[in-house]
C-alpha positions as CSV (number, residue, x, y, z in Angstrom):
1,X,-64.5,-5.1,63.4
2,X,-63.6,-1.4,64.0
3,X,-63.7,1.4,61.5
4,X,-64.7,0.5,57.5
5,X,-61.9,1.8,55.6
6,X,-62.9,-0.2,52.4
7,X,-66.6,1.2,50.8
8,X,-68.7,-0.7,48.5
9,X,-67.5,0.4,45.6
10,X,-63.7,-0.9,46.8
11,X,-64.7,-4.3,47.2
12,X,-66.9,-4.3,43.7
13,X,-63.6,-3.3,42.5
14,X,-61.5,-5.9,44.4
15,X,-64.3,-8.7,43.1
16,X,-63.2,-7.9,39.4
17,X,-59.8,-7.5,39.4
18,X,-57.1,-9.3,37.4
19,X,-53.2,-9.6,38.6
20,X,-51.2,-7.9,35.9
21,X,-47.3,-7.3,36.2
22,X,-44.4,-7.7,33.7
23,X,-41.3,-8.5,35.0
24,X,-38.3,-7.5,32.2
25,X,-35.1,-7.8,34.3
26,X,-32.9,-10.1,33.4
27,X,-31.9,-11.0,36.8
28,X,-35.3,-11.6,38.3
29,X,-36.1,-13.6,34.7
30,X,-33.1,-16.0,34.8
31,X,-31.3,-16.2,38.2
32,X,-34.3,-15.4,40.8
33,X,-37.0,-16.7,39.2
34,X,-35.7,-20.5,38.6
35,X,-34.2,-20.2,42.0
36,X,-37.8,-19.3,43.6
37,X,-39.8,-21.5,41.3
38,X,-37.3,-24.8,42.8
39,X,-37.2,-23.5,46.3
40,X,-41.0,-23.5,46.9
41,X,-41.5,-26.9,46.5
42,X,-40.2,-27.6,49.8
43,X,-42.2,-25.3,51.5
44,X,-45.7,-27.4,52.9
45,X,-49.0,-26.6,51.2
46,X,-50.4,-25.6,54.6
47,X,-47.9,-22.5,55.2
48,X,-50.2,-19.5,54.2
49,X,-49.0,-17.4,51.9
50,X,-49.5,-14.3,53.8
51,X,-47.2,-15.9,56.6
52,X,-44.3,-15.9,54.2
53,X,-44.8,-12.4,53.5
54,X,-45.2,-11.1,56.7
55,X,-42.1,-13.7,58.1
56,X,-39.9,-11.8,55.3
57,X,-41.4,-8.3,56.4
58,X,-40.4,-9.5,60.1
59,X,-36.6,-9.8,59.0
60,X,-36.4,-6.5,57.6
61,X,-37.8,-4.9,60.5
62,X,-35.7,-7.1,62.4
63,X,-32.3,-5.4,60.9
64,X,-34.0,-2.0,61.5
65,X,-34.6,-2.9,65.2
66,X,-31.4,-4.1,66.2
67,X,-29.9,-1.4,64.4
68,X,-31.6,1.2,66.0
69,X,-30.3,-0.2,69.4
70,X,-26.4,0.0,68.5
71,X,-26.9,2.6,66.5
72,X,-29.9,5.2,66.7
73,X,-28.0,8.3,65.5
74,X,-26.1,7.1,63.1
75,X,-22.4,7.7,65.1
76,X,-21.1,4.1,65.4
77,X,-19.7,3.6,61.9
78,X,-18.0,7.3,61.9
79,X,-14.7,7.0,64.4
80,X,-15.4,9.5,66.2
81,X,-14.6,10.0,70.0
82,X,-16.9,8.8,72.5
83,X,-18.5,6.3,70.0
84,X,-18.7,2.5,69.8
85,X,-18.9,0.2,66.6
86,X,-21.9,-2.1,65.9
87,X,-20.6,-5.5,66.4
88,X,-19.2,-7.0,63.3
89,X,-21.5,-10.1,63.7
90,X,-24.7,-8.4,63.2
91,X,-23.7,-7.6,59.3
92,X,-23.1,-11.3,58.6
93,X,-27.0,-11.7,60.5
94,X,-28.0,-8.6,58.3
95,X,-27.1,-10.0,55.3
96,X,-28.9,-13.2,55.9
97,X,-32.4,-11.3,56.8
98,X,-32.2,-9.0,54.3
99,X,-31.4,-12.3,52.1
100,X,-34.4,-14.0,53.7
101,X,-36.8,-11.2,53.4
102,X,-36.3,-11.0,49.5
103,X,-36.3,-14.5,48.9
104,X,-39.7,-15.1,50.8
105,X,-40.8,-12.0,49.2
106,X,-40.3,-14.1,46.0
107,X,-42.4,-17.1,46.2
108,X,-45.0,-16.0,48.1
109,X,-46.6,-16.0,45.4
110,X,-45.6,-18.5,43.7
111,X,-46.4,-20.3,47.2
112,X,-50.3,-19.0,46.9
113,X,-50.7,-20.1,43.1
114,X,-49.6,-23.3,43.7
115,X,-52.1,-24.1,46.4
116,X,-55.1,-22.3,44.7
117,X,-54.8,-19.4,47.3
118,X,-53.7,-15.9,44.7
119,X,-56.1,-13.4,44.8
120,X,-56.4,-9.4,45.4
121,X,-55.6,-10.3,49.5
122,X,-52.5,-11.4,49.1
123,X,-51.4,-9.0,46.3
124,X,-52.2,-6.0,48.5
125,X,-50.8,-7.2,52.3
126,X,-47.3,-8.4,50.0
127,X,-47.3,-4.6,48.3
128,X,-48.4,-3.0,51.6
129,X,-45.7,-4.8,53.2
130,X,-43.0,-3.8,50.4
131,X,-44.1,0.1,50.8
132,X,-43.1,0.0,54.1
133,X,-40.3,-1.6,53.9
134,X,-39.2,1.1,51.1
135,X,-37.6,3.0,54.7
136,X,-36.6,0.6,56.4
137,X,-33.7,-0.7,54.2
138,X,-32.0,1.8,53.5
139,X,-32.4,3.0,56.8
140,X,-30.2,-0.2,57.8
141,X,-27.7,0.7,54.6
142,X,-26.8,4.0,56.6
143,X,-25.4,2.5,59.6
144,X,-23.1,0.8,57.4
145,X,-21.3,4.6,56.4
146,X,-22.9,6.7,59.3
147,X,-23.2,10.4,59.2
148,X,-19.2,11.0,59.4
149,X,-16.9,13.2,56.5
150,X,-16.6,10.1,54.7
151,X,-20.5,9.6,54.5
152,X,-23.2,11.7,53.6
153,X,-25.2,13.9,56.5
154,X,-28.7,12.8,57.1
155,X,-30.3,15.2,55.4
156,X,-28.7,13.9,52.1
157,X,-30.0,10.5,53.4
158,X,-33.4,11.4,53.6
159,X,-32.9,12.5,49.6
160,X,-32.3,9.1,48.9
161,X,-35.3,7.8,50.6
162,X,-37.3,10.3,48.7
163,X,-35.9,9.3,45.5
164,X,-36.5,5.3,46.6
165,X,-40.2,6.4,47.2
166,X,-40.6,8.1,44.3
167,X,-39.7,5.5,42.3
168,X,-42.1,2.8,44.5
169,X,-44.8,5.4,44.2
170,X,-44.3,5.8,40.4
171,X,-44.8,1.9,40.0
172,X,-47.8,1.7,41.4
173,X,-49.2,5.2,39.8
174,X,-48.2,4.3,36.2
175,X,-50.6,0.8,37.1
176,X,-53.9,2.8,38.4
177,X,-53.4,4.7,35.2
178,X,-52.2,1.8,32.7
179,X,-53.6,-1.3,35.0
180,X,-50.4,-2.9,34.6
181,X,-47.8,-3.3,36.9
182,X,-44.0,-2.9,35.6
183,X,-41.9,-4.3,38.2
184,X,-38.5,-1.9,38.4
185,X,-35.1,-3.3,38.1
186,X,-34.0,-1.6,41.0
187,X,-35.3,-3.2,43.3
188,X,-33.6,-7.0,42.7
189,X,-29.9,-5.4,42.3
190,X,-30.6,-3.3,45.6
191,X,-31.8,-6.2,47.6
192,X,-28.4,-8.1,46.1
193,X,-26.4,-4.5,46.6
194,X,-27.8,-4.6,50.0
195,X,-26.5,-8.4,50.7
196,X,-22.9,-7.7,49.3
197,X,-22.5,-4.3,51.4
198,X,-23.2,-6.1,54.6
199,X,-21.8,-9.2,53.8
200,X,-18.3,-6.9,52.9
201,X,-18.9,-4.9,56.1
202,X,-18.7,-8.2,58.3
203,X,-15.6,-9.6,56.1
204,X,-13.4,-6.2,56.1
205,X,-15.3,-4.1,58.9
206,X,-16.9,-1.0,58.6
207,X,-13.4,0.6,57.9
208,X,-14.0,-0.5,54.1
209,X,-16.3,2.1,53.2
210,X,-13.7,4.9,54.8
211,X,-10.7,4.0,51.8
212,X,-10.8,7.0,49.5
213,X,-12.0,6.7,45.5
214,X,-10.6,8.3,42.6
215,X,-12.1,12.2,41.9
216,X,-12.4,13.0,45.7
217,X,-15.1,10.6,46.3
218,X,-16.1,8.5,49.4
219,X,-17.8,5.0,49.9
220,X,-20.8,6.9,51.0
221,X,-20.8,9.3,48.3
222,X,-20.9,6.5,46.0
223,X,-24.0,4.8,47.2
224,X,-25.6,8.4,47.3
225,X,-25.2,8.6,43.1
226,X,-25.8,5.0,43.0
227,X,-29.1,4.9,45.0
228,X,-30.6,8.0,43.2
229,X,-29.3,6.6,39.8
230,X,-30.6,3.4,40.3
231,X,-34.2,4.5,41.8
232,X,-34.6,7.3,39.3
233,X,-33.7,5.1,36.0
234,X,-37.4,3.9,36.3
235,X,-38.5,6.9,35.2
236,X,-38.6,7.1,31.1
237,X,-39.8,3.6,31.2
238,X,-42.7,5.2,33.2
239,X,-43.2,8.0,30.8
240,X,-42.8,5.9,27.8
241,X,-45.4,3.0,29.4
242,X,-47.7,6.1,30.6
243,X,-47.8,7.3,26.9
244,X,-48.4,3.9,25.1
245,X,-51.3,3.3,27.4
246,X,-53.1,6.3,26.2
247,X,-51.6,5.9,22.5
248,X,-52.9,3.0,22.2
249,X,-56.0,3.3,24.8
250,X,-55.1,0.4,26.4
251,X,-55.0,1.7,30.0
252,X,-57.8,3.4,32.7
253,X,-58.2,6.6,30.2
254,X,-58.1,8.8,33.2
255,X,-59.1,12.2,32.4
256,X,-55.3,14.2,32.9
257,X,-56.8,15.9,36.2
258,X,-57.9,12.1,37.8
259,X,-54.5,10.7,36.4
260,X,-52.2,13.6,38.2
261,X,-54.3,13.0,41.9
262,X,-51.9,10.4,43.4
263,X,-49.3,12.4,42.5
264,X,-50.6,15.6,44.1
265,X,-51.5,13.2,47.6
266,X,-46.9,12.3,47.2
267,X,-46.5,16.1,46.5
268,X,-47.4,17.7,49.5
269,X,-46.7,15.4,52.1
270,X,-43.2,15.6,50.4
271,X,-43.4,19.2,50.5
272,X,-44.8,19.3,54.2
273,X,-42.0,17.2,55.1
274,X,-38.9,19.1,53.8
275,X,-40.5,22.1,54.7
276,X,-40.3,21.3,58.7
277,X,-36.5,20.0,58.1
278,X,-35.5,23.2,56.7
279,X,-37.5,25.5,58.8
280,X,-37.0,23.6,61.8
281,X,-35.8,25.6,64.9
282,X,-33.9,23.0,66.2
283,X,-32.7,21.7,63.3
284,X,-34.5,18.3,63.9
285,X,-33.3,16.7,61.0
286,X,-29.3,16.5,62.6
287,X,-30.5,16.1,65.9
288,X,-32.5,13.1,65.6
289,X,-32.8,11.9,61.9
290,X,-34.1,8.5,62.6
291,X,-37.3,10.1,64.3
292,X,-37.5,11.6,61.0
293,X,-37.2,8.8,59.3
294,X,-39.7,6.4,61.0
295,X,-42.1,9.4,60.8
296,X,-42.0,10.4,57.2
297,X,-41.8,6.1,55.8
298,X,-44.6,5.3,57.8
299,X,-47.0,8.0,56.5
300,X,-45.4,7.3,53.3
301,X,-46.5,3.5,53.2
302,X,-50.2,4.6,55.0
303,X,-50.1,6.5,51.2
304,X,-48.7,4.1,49.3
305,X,-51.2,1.6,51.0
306,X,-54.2,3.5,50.0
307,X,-52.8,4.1,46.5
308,X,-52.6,0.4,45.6
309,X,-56.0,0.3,47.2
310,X,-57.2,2.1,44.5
311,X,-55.6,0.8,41.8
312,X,-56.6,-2.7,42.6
313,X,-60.3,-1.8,43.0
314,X,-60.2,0.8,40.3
315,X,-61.4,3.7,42.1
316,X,-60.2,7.2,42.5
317,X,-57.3,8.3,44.6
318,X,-58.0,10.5,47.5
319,X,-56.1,13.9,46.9
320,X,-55.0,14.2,50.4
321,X,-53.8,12.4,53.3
322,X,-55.1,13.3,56.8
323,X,-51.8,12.5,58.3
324,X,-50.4,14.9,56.2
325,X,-52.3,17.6,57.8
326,X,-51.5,16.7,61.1
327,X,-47.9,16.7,60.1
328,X,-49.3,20.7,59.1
329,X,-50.3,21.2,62.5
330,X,-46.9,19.8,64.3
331,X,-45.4,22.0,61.7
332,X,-46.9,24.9,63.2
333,X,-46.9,23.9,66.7
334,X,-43.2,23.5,67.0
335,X,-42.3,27.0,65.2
336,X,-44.4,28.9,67.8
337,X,-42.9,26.4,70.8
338,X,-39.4,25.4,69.7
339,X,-39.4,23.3,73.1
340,X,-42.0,21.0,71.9
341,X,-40.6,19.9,68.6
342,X,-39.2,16.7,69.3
343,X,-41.7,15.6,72.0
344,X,-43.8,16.2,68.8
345,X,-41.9,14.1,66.5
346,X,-42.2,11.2,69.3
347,X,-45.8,12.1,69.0
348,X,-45.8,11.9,65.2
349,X,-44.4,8.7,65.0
350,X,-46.2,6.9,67.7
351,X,-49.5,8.2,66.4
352,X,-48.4,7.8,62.6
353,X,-47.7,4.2,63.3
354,X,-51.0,3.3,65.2
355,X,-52.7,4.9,62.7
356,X,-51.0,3.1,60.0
357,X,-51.7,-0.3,61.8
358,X,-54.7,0.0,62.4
359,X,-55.3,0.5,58.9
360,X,-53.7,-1.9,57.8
361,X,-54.8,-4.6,59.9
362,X,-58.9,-2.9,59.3
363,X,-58.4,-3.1,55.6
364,X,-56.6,-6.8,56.0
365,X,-60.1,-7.7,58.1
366,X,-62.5,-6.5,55.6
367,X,-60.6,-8.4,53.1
368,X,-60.8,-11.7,54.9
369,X,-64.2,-11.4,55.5
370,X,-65.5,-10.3,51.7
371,X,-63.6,-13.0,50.1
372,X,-63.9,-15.7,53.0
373,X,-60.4,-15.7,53.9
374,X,-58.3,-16.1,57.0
375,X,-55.2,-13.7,56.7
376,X,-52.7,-16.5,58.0
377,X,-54.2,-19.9,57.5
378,X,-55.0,-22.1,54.2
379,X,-58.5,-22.8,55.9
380,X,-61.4,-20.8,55.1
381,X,-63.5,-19.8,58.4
382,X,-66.4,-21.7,57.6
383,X,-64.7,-24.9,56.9
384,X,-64.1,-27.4,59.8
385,X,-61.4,-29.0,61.5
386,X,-60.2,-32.6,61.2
């Protein structure tokens, strides 16, 4: 089965767990959640779970793929010379995925509780999942303003991915200390801010986001406040949550030093990862900022995967991330041979995401087998065909 990333002491912890999440926005309470709760009926009992959540995964990625065909650096929205647009039908197809993607990652499970199938697997491939998609959406939004004097330069971009994994990190750090999950508002209005912006795009063209705003303001500049308002406004509710929990000693009781870990693991791959944009000598970060981007979400979601990890089996955080160290060493490596810095971001990612996946799909295996489970199928293994 290949390396045991899950101990003992994890799957003890996965055998006694309890789903707990509150959901308090009003548009996931009375618009989604009737929607969702009507629309699974038509799916078939024998569609897995776990297939819906990896289908709505798929269309995400799908967006970021084609994206990255017509538009790897971020030019084709910006007018400039010697550029070409992204076709105007891909934003109607964008819309659709993206619309996809969040519906399916809506009934999932509503899919697995009504065929007797929710349980800690399916709670941690569906959040797994959602961590990594944490990049790849707004790395899709971008294309829509590109990097031009209307927009925002990437490394103002990659601010607003750091502020949207923040607040995904936060989530899932305020439940390993409080054991409950508070699902952020956020993230239904961006999925349906993300729907309206491409569906606009493909009615009035990428040209939209170009019309100037009162104050001096651009399309682009406007999303930039929007997206770090709206990922950042999780925050006090986190604080307040965090507080209650020991107030009323309701939560983990963490000592302050265990509580803090997960945040120290974020902290310096955060800091590791500035660090080489603003020391780079080739100033990676302009020249190829989707490298950068693929590198730095998909160590981010190996993080966040291993966080949830532990706050589902309620065991301690790890303080640092290996990956994080090799990101140290490529560091290093490129300030000492300038030459070799991108060839080492190529490296980065391609060994970031094999390492990721074959985590992933190692942790998925030990799953399936403690709990008797087949990842994609309603069937247990030991139970025979008709």
């Amino acid at each position: 089965m290949g390396d045991a990333y899950l101990t003992k002491e994890h799957l003890a912890g996965f055998d006694n767990y309890k789903y707990n999440a509150k959901d308090t926005s009003p548009l996931s309470i009375y618009v989604m959640h009737p929607f969702w709760n009507w629309l699974v009926e038509y799916f078939p009992k024998w569609i897995a779970p776990n297939v819906m959540t990896f289908a709505g995964f798929l269309f995400t990625v799908a967006n970021f793929v084609m994206l990255s065909w017509y538009d790897w650096g971020f030019w084709a929205s910006t007018e400039l010379e010697d550029t070409t647009p992204v076709p105007n039908w891909f934003w109607a197809l964008a819309a659709v995925n993206i619309f996809l993607a969040y519906t399916l990652d809506g009934i999932d499970g509503k899919q697995a509780r009504r065929i007797k199938l929710s349980g800690p697997l399916g709670e941690l491939f569906d959040h797994g999942l959602d961590s990594y998609s944490a990049f790849f959406i707004p790395a899709c939004l971008y294309s829509i303003f590109g990097r031009g004097p209307t927009s925002v330069p990437p490394i103002r971009m990659y601010y607003i991915m750091w502020t949207i994994f923040f607040n995904f990190y936060l989530s899932h750090w305020e439940k390993y200390n409080t054991g409950v999950l508070y699902l952020p508002w956020g993230y239904d209005l961006g999925m349906w801010g993300s729907v309206l912006m491409y569906l606009a795009t493909w009615q009035f063209g990428y040209q939209l986001w170009k019309v100037a705003l009162p104050w001096g303001l651009s399309a682009g500049q406007l999303m930039e406040v929007c997206l770090h308002v709206s990922a950042m406004s999780n925050l006090p509710m986190v604080v307040y949550n965090m507080y209650r929990s020991y107030k009323d000693r309701t939560g983990k009781m963490r000592t302050m030093k265990e509580a803090m870990r997960p945040l120290f693991t974020y902290g310096t791959f955060m800091f590791v990862c500035l660090l080489w944009v603003f020391v780079s000598p080739n100033d990676i970060m302009n020249r190829d900022p989707r490298a950068v981007y693929i590198m730095t979400g998909t160590i981010f979601s190996n993080i966040s995967c291993r966080l949830i990890v532990s706050q589902m089996s309620n065991t301690t955080a790890e303080t640092f991330n290996w990956l994080t160290g090799v990101l140290c060493g490529a560091i290093l490596m490129s300030l000492t041979m300038p030459l070799l810095e991108r060839p080492l971001l190529y490296l980065l990612v391609i060994g970031s995401s094999l390492a990721h996946w074959h985590y992933g799909t190692g942790v998925v295996q030990q799953m399936c087998k403690h709990f008797n489970r087949r990842c994609f199928m309603v069937t247990k293994p030991d139970e025979s065909k008709d």
